[in-house]
N, C-alpha and C positions, 0 to 999 in steps of 0.2 A: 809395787807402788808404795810407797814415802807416805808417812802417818798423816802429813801433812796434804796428799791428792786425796789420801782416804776421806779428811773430814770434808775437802771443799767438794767430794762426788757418794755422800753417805753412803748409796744404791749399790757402793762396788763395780761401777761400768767402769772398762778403760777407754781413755779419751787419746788417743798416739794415734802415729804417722800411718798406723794397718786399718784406721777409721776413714782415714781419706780415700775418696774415689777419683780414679783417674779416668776420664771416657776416651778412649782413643777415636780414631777415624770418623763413624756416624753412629757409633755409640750414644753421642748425644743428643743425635736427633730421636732414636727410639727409646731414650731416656726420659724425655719431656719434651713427645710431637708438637705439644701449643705453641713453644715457644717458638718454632717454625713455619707454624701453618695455621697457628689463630686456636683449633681447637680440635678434637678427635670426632665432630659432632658432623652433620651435612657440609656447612662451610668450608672446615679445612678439609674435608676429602673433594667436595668439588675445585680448593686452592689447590690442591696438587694437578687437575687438570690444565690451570691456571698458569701454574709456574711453568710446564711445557710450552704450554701457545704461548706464552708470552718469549719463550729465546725464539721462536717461528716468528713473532711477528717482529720481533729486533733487527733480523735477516732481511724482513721486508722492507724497516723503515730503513735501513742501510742500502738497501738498493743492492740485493742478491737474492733477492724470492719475490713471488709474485703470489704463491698460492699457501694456505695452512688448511691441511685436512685434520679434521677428529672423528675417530671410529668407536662409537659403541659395542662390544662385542658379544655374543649369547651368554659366554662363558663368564662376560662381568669385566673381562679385561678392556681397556682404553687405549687406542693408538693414536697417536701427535704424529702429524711429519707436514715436513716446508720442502720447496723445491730448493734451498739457497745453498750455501756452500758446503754443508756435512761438515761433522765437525772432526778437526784434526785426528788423523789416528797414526801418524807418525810417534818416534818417541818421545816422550817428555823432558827434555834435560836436567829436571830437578829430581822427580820423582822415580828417572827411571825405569814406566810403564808408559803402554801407551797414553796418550794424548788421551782417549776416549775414556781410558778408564780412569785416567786423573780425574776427567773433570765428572764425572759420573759416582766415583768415590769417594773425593774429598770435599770435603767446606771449603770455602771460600778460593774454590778453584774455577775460573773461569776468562773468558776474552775482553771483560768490562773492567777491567786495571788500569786503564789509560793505557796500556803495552799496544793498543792500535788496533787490536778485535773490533772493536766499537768504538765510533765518536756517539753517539744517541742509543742508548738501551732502557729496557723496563727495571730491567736485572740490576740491581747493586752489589746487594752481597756476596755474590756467588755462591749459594744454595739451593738454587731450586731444585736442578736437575737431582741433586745429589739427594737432598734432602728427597726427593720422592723415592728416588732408587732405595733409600734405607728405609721408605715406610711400604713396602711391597714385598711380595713373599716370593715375586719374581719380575722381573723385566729384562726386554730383549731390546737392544740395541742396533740397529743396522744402518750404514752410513752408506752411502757414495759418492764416492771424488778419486781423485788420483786413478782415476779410469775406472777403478771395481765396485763393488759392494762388500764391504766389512761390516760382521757381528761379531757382537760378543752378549752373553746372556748373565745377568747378575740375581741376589738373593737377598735380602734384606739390605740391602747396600755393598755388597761382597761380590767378588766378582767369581764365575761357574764355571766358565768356559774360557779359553784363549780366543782372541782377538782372531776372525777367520777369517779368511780373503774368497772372497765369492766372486760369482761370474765379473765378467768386464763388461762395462757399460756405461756410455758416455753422459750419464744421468748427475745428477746431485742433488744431493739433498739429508737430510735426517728422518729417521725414522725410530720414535719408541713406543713401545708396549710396556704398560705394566699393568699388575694383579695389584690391587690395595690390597693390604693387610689386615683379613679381617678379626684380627686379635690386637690392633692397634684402633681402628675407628667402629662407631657403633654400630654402624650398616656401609654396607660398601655397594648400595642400591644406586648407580651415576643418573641426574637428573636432565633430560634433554631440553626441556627449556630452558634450565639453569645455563646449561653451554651454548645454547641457540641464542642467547638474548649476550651472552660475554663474544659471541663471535661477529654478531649483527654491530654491538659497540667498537668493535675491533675494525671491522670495514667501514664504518662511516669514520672512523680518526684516521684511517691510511688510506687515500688516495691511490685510486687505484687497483686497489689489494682483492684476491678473493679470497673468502672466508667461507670454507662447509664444512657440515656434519652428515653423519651417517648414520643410523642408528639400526643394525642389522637384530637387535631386538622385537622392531615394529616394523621396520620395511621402513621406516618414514626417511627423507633425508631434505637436506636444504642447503641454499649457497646463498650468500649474497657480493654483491659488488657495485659500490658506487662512485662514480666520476665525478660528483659532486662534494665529496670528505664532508665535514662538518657543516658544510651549508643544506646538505640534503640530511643530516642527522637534524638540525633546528627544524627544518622542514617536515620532519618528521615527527620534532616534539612536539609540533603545535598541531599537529593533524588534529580535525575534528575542533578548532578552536578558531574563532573570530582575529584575525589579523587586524591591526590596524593599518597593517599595507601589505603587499604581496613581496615586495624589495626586501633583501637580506643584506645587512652591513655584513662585510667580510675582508678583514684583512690574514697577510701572511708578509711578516718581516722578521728579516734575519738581522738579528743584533748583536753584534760579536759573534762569540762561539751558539749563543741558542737562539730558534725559533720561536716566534710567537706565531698564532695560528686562533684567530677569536671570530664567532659567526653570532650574529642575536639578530633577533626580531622581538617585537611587542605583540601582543595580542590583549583579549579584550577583557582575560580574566582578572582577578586581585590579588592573583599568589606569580611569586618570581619561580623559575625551575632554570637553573642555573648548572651546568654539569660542569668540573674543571679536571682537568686531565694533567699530568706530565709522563712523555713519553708513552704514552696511549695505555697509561698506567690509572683510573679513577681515583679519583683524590675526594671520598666523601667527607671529609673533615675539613675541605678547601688545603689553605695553606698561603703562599707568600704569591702564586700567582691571580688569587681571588681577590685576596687584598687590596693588591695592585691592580686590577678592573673594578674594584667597587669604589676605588678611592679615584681614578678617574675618570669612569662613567660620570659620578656626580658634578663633579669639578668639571668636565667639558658641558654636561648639560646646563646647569646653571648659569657658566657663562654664555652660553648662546642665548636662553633665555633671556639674558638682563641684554645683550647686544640689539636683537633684535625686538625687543618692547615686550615681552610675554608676560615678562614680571618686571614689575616696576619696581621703582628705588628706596620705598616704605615697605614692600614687602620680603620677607623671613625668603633666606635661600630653600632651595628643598631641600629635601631629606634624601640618604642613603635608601631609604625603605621606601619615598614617594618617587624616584626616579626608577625603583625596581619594580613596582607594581605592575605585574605583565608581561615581566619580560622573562624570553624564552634564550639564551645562550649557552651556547661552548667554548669553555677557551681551552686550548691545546699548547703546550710549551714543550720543544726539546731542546735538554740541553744536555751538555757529555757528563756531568757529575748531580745528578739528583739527590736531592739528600732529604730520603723521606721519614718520620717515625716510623719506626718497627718495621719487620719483616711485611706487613702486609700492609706496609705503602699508604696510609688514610691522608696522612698530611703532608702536603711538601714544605720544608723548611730553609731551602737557599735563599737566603735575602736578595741577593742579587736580582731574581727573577723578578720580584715586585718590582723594581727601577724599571726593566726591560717592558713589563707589561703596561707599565702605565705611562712611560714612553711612547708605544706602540699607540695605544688609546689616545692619547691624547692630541698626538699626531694627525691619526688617520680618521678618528669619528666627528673629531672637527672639523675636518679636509669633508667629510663624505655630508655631514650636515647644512655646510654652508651651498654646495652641490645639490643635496636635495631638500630643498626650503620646506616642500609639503607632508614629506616624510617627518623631517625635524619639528615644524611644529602641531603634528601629531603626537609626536612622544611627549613633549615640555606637556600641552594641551592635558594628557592623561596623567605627568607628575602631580599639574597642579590641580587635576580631580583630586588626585589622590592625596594629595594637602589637604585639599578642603574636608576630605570626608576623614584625616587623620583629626585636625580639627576637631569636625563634629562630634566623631566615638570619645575625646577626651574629654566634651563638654559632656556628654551622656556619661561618661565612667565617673567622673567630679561628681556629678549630680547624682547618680547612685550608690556612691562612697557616702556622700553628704547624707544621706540619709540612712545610710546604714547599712544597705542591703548586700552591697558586694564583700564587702570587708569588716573586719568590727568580730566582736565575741561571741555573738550571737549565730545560728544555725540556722538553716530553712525552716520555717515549723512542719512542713511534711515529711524535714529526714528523721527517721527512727534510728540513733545514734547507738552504736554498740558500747560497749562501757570501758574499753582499752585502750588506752590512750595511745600503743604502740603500734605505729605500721605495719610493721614486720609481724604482729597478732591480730590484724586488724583487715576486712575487707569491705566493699562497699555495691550492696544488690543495686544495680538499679534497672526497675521491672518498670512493665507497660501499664498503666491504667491502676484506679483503688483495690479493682478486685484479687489482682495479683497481689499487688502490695500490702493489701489483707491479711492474705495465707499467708504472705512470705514473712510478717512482722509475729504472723501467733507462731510459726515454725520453726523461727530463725535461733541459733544461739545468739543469743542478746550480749554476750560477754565480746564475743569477736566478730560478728555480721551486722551490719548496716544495712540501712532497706532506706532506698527512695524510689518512691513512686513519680513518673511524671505523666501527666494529662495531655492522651493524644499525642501528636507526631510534632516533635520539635522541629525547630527551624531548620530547614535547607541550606546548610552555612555556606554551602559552595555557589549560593547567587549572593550572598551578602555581607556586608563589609561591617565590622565592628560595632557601629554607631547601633547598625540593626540589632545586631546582636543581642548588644546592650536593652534592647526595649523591647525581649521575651523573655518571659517568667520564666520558662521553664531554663533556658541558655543559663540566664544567672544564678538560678538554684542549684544548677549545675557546679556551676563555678564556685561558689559559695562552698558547697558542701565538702566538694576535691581539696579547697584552701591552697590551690596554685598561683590563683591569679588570673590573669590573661594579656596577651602581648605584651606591651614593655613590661609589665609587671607578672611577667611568667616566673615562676620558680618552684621546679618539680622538686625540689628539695621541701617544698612545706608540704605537701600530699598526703594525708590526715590518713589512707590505707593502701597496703600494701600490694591488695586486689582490687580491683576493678571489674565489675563482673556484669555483662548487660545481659538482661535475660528477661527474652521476649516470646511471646506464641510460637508454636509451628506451625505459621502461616503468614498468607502474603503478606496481611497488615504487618506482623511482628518484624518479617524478614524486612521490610521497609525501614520501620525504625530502628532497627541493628543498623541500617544503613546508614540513615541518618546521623546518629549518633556515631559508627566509624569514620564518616565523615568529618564531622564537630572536630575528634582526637586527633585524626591525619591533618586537618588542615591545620590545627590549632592548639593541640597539646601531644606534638608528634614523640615530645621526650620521654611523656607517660609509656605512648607505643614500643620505642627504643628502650624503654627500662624496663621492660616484661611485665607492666604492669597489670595492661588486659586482656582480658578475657572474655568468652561471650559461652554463656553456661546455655548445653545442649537438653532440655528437656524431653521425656520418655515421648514415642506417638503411640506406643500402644501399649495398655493392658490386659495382660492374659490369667484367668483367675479357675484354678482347678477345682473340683468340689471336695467340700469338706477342709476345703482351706482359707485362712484366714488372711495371710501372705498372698501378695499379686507379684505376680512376674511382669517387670517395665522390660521392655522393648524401646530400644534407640534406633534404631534405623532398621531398614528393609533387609537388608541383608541378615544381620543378627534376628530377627525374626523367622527367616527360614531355614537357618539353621540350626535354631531350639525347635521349631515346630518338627526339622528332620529326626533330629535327635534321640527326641521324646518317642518318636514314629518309631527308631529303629530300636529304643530300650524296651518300648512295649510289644514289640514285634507282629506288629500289625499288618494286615495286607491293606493294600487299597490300588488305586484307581490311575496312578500315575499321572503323565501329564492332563490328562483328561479331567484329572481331579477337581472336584468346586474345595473354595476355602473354608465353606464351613465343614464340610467332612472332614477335611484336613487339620482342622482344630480340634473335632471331636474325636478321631484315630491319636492326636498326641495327649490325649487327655484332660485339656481347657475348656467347660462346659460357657464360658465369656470371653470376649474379646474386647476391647474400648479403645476407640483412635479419638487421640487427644486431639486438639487443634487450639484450644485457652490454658494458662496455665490457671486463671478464675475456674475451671472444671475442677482443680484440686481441692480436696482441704488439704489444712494446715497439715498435719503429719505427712501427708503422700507428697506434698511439694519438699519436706523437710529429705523422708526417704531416695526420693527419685533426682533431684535438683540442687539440693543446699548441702548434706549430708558430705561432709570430706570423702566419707568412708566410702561412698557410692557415687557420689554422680559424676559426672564427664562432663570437664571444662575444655575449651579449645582455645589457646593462644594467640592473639591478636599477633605475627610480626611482619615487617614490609621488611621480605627479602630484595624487593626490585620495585624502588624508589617511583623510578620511571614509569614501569607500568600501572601502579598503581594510582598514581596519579593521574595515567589517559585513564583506567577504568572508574576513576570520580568523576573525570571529566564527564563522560561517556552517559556515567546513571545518572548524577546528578548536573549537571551543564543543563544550557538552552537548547540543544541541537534534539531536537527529536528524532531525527533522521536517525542519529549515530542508536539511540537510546532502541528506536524502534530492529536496526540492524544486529547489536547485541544481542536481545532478545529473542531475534528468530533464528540468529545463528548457536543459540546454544541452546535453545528450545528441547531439544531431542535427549539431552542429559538431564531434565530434570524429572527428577521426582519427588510422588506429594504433595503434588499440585493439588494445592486450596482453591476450588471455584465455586 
């Protein structure tokens, strides 16, 4: 190296061409998994079951299968297979190898090039298959077509075995197995509801299609199939929710090379749930075909409104936000070049597709409005409730701006502010009632933990619309103290802490307002949720205190409990009495002369709530996240809605799991 690389690399490293890395084949997939599968965490190992069903259900929408099986296996392994064409295992003329193991081994190997495999797939890049093959420590491949059954068996992406020709059989279809990798993801534990609720979305977007699982771990298995596609998926959004009519809009038109495919209904709540799809691919981040239905929803309703007298000629058009309040839709778009961000597909970004949709819309919801007059002025009727009562929340927001209380420099006076001005050092108790709030302000590190107390059970935000909001203390103290905001003036970038932590009794009362308050977040500061911000801190239900000690052993739950209590049992080597046993011998055999089941975190003082609850070093937080949008929004529906029916069914249907029942 030249005097001259010496001074600009002091350290003596050489920087040359033997630094650079080359990844050949799928090298780079087990190089950096994220970058193909989102993450090494639950997600991306349930995405690789993802990226299988989804070339199954490609097959479908092409009209060559009719069925996608998923097998959970004892051993941990996962099997996909479709009845549709099996995929080529003739040879390759580029590659040279078979057709299967091209596309099994390489990137960006697949039938979705425009070359005519596919006019409509989920698949762009052509990675999935491959990309899982290389994140597995083994998987088996088996085809049928061209009369037989061909495997071939691979290894981290590598192929094991030669391509074998098995019995003849006029069958077709794909079949694979694979092993995750459990030295690339953190658990390779497959989730069955995870795939039950991706398989349920899969058959309401394909017409027709049937979708099961198996799960030969529990015995449990399931199928679904609907004749209905997206109009029984909205039918099903709304389950358990007040219609404003039983009639579903529903068109399907083909516009050039892509389909639009849109089904909505209203109902009678205040929040829109809106699902958009391309290619039966979820699009949570929307994209150009949301767009394009939210830009002419509004534009068709307004003008029917003003056609037919609903709104008169001095009155303000509605709003984007007031013709959505309620409403329940799907829209579905195929077309042969999807061009989504990232490997895991969030956004669709084809412009073209906006034109097609809003074409579609503006077309056919007009046609179907002027058709059904009482239907149509249903929907305007509820836009322009929800005018009025947008109106109203902005006179109540003005008004408690004006006065200081939502916004301004000033703090709740009940928040006990920690002294760090930094989120990222900084977090936010908020407990049940004075008495918690008490302990929690003498115990607390004052440098980085905040304590707000609130009085009693807040608002039930899922009966009520903003205005309400607006005119409870506790709601706006809330708000105030987070420094987000709320509706148009959300912004989780101002969020004064970087935790959020609700911590309430163990019991009914407390588990209520957990409830409430997960409700407030989900319907209302969902980006808090989405940014890991909360938390719901698990406090101890029992204390066990041995003699001559000073130190209590906290107990968190039932299980942990009888485990130390075993324990204790087997270090002291005591006999007793087995299952016949009463608990208090069994306390006295582990050597805990006391026991204490908490039910208030007010039963603490300050030190035991600091030890047991607040303490980094000790306590047990649990993370608030909505892995599954949808469901969680029927189970707010469900506890907090009108429907007593649904609330009282919940309840006894899961009756049998709970424990620690406070009565």
């Amino acid at each position: 190296m030249s005097s001259a690389s010496a001074e600009k690399n002091p350290a003596g490293h050489s920087y040359d061409a033997s630094q650079i890395q080359v990844l050949e084949g799928l090298d780079p997939v087990r190089k950096r998994p994220g970058m193909y599968i989102g993450s090494t965490g639950y997600d991306g190992l349930h995405h690789m079951v993802k990226e299988l069903a989804d070339n199954s259900i490609d097959e479908i929408i092409a009209g060559y299968a009719t069925d996608v099986e998923i097998v959970l296996h004892q051993d941990g392994s996962v099997t996909v297979s479709d009845n549709g064409r099996g995929i080529p295992v003739d040879m390759h003329p580029k590659t040279k190898k078979n057709t299967l193991e091209t596309v099994l081994t390489t990137l960006h190997a697949g039938g979705k090039f425009g070359s005519g495999g596919y006019k409509v797939s989920s698949g762009l890049h052509g990675v999935g298959s491959s990309v899982v093959n290389a994140l597995s420590i083994k998987m088996i491949a088996t085809v049928k077509r061209d009369g037989f059954s061909w495997t071939q068996e691979y290894a981290k992406g590598a192929p094991k075995t030669k391509l074998t020709k098995g019995q003849a059989t006029k069958e077709t279809g794909t079949t694979i197995t694979f092993y995750a990798d459990p030295t690339v993801f953190e658990a390779v534990e497959f989730d069955f509801e995870w795939i039950l609720n991706y398989l349920r979305h899969q058959a309401y977007l394909t017409k027709g299609a049937k979708a099961s699982i198996r799960d030969e771990r529990t015995g449990r298995s399931y199928a679904f199939y609907f004749e209905g596609g997206i109009q029984s998926y909205v039918r099903h959004l709304n389950n358990g929710k007040e219609v404003i009519d039983e009639d579903i809009f529903y068109i399907d038109k083909q516009i050039k090379e892509a389909v639009v495919e849109i089904a909505l209904q209203y109902n009678d709540s205040f929040t829109e749930q809106v699902m958009a799809f391309a290619n039966n691919v979820y699009n949570p981040d929307g994209g150009m075909h949301l767009t394009g239905f939210r830009t002419a929803l509004t534009r068709v309703l307004n003008d029917y409104a003003r056609k037919s007298g609903l709104l008169k000629d001095k009155e303000d058009n509605l709003t984007g936000e007031d013709v959505r309040e309620g409403l329940t839709a799907v829209i579905l778009v195929k077309i042969p070049d999807p061009q989504f961000e990232g490997q895991t597909k969030n956004k669709l970004g084809n412009p073209e597709v906006r034109g097609y949709v809003e074409q579609a819309v503006n077309e056919w919801l007009n046609y179907y409005l002027e058709e059904h007059p009482n239907v149509a002025r249903k929907i305007v009727n509820k836009g322009l409730l929800a005018a009025r009562a947008r109106k109203a929340a902005r006179a109540a927001r003005d008004n408690i701006i004006r006065k200081g209380v939502l916004e301004g420099s000033g703090l709740p006076g009940k928040l006990a502010d920690c002294s760090s001005r930094d989120p990222a050092n900084s977090e936010l108790y908020i407990v049940e009632g004075d008495s918690a709030g008490g302990s929690a302000k003498s115990g607390r590190d004052s440098k980085t933990q905040a304590i707000l107390p609130l009085r009693g059970k807040v608002l039930n935000v899922e009966r009520a619309r903003l205005d309400k909001m607006l005119a409870n203390n506790e709601i706006v103290t809330l708000i105030k103290a987070l420094g987000v905001g709320i509706e148009e003036q959300f912004d989780v970038a101002g969020l004064r802490y970087g935790r959020i932590i609700i911590m309430t009794d163990a019991d009914v009362d407390g588990s209520h307002i957990s409830t409430l308050l997960l409700t407030f977040f989900f319907r209302h500061m969902r980006a808090v949720i989405d940014g890991g911000h909360l938390y719901l801190a698990k406090p101890p239900l029992f204390e066990l205190l041995k003699p001559g000690r000073k130190s209590s052993v906290f107990i968190y739950d039932e299980n942990q409990l009888d485990e130390i209590l075993d324990k204790e049992i087997a270090d002291r080597k005591t006999e007793g009495k087995g299952a016949n046993e009463g608990s208090e011998e069994k306390y006295k055999r582990a050597g805990f002369v006391e026991q204490k089941r908490y039910k208030g975190l007010g039963e603490m003082n300050a030190e035991q709530l600091w030890d047991t609850t607040m303490n980094p070093e000790n306590r047990v937080l649990v993370q608030v996240r909505v892995e599954d949008a949808e469901k969680a929004d029927a189970i707010f529906n469900k506890l907090m809605g009108t429907e007593v029916e649904l609330r009282k069914n919940f309840i006894q249907t899961r009756a049998k799991f709970v424990k620690d029942l406070d009565i």
